[in-house]
C-alpha positions in Angstrom: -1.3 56.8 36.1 0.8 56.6 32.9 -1.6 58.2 31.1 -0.9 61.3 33.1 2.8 60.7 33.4 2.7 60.7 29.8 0.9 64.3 29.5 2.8 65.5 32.2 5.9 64.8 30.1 4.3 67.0 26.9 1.9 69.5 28.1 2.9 73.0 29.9 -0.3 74.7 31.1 -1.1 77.9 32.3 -4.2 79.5 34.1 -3.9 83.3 34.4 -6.3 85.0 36.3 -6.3 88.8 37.1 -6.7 89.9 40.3 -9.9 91.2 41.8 -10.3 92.6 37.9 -13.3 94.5 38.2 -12.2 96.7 41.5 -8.6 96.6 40.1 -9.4 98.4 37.0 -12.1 101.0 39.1 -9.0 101.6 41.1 -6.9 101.8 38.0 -9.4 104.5 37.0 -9.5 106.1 39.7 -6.2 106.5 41.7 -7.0 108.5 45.0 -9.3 104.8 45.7 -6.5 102.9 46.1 -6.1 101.0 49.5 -9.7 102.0 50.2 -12.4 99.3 50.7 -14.6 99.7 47.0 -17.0 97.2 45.9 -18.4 97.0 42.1 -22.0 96.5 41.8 -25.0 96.4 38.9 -27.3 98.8 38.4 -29.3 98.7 42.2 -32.6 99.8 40.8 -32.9 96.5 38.9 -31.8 94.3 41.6 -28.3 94.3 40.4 -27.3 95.9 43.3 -25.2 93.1 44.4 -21.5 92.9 44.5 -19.5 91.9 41.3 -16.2 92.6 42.4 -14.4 93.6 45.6 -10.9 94.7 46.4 -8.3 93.8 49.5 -9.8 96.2 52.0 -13.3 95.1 51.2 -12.4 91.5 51.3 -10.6 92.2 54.4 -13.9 93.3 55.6 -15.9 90.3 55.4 -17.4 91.8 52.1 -18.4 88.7 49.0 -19.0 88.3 45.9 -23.1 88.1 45.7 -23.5 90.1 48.8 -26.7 92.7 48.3 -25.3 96.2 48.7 -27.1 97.0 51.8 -25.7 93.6 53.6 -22.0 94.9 52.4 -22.5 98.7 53.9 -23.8 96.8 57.5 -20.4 94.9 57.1 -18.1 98.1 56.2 -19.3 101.6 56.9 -17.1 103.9 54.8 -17.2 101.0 52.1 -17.0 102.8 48.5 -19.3 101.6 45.3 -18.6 102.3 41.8 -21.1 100.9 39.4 -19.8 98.7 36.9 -18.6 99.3 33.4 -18.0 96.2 31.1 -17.2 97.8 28.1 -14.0 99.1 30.2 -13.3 95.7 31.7 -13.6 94.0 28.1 -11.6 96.9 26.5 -8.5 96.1 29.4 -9.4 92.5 29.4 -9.0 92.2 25.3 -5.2 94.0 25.9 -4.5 91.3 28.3 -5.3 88.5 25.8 -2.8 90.4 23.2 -0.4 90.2 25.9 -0.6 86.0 26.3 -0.9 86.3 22.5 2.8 87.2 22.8 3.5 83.7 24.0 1.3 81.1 21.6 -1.7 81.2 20.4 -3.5 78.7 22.1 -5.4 81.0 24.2 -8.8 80.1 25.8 -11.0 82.5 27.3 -12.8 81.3 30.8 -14.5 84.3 31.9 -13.4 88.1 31.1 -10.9 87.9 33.3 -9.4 84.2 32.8 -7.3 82.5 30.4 -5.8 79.0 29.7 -2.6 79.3 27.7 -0.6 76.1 26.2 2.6 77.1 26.3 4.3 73.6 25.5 5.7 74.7 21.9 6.7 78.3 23.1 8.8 77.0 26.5 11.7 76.5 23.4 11.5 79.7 22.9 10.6 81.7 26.6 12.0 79.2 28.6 9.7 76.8 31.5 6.4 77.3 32.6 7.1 79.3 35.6 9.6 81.7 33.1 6.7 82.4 31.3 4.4 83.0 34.4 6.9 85.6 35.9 6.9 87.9 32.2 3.4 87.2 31.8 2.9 88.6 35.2 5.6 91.6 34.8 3.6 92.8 31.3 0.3 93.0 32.8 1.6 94.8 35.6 3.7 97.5 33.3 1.6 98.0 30.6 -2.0 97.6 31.7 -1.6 98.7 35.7 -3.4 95.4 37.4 -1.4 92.5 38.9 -2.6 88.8 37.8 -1.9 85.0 39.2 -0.6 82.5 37.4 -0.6 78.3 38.3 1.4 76.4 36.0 0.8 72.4 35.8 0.5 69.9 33.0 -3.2 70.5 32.6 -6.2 72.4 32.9 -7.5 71.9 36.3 -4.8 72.0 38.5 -3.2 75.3 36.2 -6.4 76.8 37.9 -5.8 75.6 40.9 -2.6 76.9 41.0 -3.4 79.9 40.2 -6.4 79.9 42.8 -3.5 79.1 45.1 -1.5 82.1 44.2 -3.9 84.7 44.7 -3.1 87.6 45.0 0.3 88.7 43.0 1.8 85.4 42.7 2.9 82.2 40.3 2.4 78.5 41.6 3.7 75.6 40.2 1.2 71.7 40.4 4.1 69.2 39.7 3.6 65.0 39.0 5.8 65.2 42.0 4.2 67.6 44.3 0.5 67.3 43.4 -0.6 64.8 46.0 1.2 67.6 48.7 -0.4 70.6 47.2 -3.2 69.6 46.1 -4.8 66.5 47.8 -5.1 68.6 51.2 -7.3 70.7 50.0 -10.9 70.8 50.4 -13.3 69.1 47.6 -14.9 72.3 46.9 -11.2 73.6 45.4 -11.4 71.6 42.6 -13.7 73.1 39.5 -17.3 72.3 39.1 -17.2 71.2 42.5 -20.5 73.7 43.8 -22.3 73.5 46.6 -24.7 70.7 45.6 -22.1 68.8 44.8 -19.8 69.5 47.9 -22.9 68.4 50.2 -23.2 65.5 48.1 -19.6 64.6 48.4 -19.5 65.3 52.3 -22.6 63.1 53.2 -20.2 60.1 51.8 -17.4 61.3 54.1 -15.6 63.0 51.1 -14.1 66.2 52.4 -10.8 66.8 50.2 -9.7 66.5 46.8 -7.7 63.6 47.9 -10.1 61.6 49.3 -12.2 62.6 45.6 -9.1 61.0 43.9 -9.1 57.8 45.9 -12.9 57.3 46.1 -14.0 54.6 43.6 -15.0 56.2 39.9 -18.1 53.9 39.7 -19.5 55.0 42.9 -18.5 58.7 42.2 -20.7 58.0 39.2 -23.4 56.5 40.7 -23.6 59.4 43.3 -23.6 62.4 41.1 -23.6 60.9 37.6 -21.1 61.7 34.6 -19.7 64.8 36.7 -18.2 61.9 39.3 -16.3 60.2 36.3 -14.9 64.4 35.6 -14.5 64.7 39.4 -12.4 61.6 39.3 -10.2 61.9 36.6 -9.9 66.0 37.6 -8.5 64.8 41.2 -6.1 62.4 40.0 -4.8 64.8 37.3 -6.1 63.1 34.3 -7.6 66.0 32.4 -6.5 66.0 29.3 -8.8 68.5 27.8 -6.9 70.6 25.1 -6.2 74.5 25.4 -8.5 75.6 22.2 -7.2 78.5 20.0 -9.3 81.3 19.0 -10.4 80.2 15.5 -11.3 77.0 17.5 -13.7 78.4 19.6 -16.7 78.6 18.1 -16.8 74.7 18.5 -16.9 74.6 22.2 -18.9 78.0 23.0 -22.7 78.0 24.1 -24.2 81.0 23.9 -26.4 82.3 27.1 -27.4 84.9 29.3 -28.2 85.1 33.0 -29.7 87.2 35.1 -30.3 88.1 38.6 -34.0 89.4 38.9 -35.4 92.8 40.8 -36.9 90.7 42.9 -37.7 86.8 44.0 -39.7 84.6 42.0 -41.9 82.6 44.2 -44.0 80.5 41.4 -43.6 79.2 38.3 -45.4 81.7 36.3 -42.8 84.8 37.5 -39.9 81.5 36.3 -41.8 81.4 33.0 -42.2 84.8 32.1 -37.9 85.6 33.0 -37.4 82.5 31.2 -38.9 83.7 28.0 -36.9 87.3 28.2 -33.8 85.2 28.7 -34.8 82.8 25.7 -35.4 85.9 23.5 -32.1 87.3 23.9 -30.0 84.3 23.1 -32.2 83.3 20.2 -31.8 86.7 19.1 -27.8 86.2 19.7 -27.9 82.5 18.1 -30.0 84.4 14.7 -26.9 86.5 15.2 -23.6 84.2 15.3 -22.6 82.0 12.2 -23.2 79.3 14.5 -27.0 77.8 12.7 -29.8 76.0 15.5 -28.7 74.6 18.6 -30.1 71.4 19.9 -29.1 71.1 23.3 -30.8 73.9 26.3 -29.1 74.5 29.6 -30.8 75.9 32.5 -29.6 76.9 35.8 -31.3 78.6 38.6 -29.9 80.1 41.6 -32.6 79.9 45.3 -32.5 83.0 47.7 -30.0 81.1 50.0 -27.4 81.0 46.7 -28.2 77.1 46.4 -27.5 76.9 42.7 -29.2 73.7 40.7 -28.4 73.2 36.8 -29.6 70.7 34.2 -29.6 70.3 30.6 -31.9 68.4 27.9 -31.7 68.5 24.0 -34.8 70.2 21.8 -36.9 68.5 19.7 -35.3 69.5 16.5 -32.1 72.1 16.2 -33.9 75.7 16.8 -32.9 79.0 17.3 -36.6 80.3 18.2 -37.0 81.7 21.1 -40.5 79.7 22.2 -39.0 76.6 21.5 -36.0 77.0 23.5 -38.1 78.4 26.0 -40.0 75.7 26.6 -37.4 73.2 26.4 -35.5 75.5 29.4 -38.8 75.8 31.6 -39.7 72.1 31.5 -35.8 71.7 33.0 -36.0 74.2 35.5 -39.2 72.1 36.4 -37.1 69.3 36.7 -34.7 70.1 38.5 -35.9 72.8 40.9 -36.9 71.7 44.3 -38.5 74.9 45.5 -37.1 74.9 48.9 -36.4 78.7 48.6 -37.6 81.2 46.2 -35.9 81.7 42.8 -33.2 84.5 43.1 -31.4 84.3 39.7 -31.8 82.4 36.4 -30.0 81.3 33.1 -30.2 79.8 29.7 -27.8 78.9 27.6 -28.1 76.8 24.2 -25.3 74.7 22.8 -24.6 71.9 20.0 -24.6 74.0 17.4 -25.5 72.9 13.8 -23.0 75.8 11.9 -26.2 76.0 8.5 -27.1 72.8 8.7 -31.6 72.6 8.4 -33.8 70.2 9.0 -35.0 67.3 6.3 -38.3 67.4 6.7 -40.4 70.1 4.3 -43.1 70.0 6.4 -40.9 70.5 9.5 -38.7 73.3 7.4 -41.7 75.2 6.4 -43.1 75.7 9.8 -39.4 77.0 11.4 -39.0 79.6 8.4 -42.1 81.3 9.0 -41.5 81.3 12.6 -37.7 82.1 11.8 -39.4 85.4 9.7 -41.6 86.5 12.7 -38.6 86.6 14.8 -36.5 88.1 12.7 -39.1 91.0 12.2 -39.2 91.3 15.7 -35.3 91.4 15.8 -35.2 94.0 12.8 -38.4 96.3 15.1 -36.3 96.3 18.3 -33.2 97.2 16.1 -34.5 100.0 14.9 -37.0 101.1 18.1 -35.3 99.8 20.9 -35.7 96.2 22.5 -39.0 97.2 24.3 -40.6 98.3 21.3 -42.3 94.8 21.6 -43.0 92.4 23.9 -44.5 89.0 25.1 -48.2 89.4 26.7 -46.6 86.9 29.5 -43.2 89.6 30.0 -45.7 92.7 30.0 -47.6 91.6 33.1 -44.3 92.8 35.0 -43.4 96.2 34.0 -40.3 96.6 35.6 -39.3 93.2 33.7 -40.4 94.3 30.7 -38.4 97.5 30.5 -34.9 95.8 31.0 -32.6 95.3 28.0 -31.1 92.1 28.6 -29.4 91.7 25.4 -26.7 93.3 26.6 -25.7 91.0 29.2 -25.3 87.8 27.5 -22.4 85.8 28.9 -20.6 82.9 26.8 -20.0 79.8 28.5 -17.3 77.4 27.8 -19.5 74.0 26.8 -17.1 71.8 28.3 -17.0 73.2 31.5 -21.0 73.4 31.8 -22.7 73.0 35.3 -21.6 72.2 38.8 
């Protein structure tokens, strides 16, 4: 406990999370919806009709996030859907960030719509944590229209757990003195990274609460659910000590990944494969992209009808940013983890542990990767110029519908340090 005592003494933290951010800036848009139930969904013929985002009167109705559209119009008759537009929620979500750019620089993206802020140099200058909260607050709600919460602790976790606590409209303070009031109570699936899995896990050993997390022993935690215990542990006990990162620091902690929730239920693993290789195609074609060289390390994760959702990860061979490759590395996880007990409703791949230019040794090794580096980079150049379905994998093209979608355009960027659940 002196570790943390010490960080407590010389860290403020701040997690800043905008309210229900995809309905609040629909209802920005659009005043007369105000105080009316509205839902945000993806585009319905592709199976993206699912809920994104939901305001007060829809949540008030029962609605959720990951609801199918037709489930959230049995729930709410007069409910309201506007379909969702990104480029409007990154434009309002980019002023935002200039807004906590105001107060230091260490600003780290979790999500469009979430931010860690270190605010331990500025407090000299803006006053205490919960100071900066309240202006923080009072700017996003002047100048860009939407209301946000704010927790303030001495690190990560329980900042977002404060401001998880807040919701909606509010700022919450996690203390060295109050933590073990506020936060031990709570239940175990509060705390970050704490999914379902892991909450049945956790509840099968009598573990119900945060608390009990905290006081459970670290080498049984461990043994139970692997290295996320150890993170579970230290996370409950306020021992996360994981820096804020600044922009230009970034690029050393990002994966790079896309996910996607299919038209339709895969029930086998050659419907797995073939999403798995358009997903692998897109972020190879966003690695070839970046500055950021071959990744060696694959994440997959896979969400069941029932919204079970099961994640592993495994390094490659040799650092790659071909699509087959990573491809293969992601479906022999997915068959590693997945325990078919339902059908597969959603997938994602991600690559990390990047190698920022650096190639392989070997010549014989090198030669092979450049002339499968060229063909995909003529296929990149031929989709650039014709549009991504200009060409295709045979394995894609048995599924027309699968085929046709553009998935390039919804890559998402995970944190690396905050992989899995």
């Amino acid at each position: 406990m002196e570790k943390m005592q010490k960080t407590a003494k010389t860290r403020v933290i701040l997690h800043s999370d905008l309210d229900n951010f995809y309905a609040s800036v629909e209802e920005k848009k659009r005043p007369g919806l105000k105080g009316r139930p509205l839902v945000v969904c993806g585009n319905k013929e592709d199976r993206h009709g699912v809920v994104l985002a939901k305001n007060a009167p829809a949540k008030r109705a029962g609605i959720k996030t990951g609801d199918v559209l037709w489930q959230a119009k049995k729930k709410c008759k007069n409910l309201i859907e506007v379909p969702a537009d990104f480029s409007e929620y990154l434009r309002v979500s980019k002023r935002v960030r200039a807004i906590y750019e105001r107060y230091t620089d260490r600003v780290e993206a979790f999500g469009i719509d979430e931010c860690w802020l270190d605010v331990t140099a500025s407090a000299r200058l803006f006053g205490s944590g919960m100071h900066i909260a309240e202006g923080i607050r009072a700017a996003i709600a002047a100048e860009i229209g939407i209301t946000a919460s704010v927790g303030v602790s001495w690190n990560k976790i329980f900042a977002k757990l404060g401001s998880d606590i807040a919701k909606p409209d509010a700022a919450v303070e996690i203390t060295p003195e109050n933590f073990r009031q506020t936060v031990w109570p709570l239940p175990a699936e509060n705390l970050l990274y704490v999914g379902k899995a892991t909450k049945e896990k956790l509840s099968r050993r009598g573990i119900f609460t945060i608390g009990q997390i905290a006081a459970a022993s670290e080498s049984l935690l461990e043994k139970w659910l692997g290295k996320w215990g150890t993170y579970l542990y230290l996370f409950a006990n306020g021992l996360d000590n994981t820096p804020v990162y600044k922009r230009e620091e970034e690029q050393n902690i990002k994966s790079i990944g896309n996910s996607l929730t299919n038209y339709r239920d895969l029930k086998n693993e050659e419907e797995v494969r073939a999403l798995v290789l358009l997903l692998a195609d897109s972020v190879a074609a966003r690695l070839r992209e970046s500055p950021l060289g071959r990744a060696n390390t694959v994440h997959v994760f896979a969400t069941d009808a029932q919204l079970y959702r099961y994640a592993k990860q495994g390094r490659t061979p040799r650092p790659t940013k071909n699509a087959a490759e990573i491809a293969d590395c992601a479906f022999s996880l997915f068959r590693k983890v997945y325990p078919w007990k339902a059908a597969v409703r959603g997938l994602g791949v991600s690559v990390s542990g990047f190698t920022y230019g650096q190639e392989q040794t070997s010549f014989d090794d090198l030669a092979g990767k450049n002339k499968a580096d060229r063909v995909e980079e003529t296929v990149d150049k031929l989709r650039a110029k014709y549009g991504h379905g200009v060409i295709q994998r045979a394995v894609i093209l048995k599924d027309r519908r699968l085929a046709s979608l553009d998935v390039k355009g919804e890559h998402v960027i995970h944190p690396e340090g905050y992989f899995g659940k």
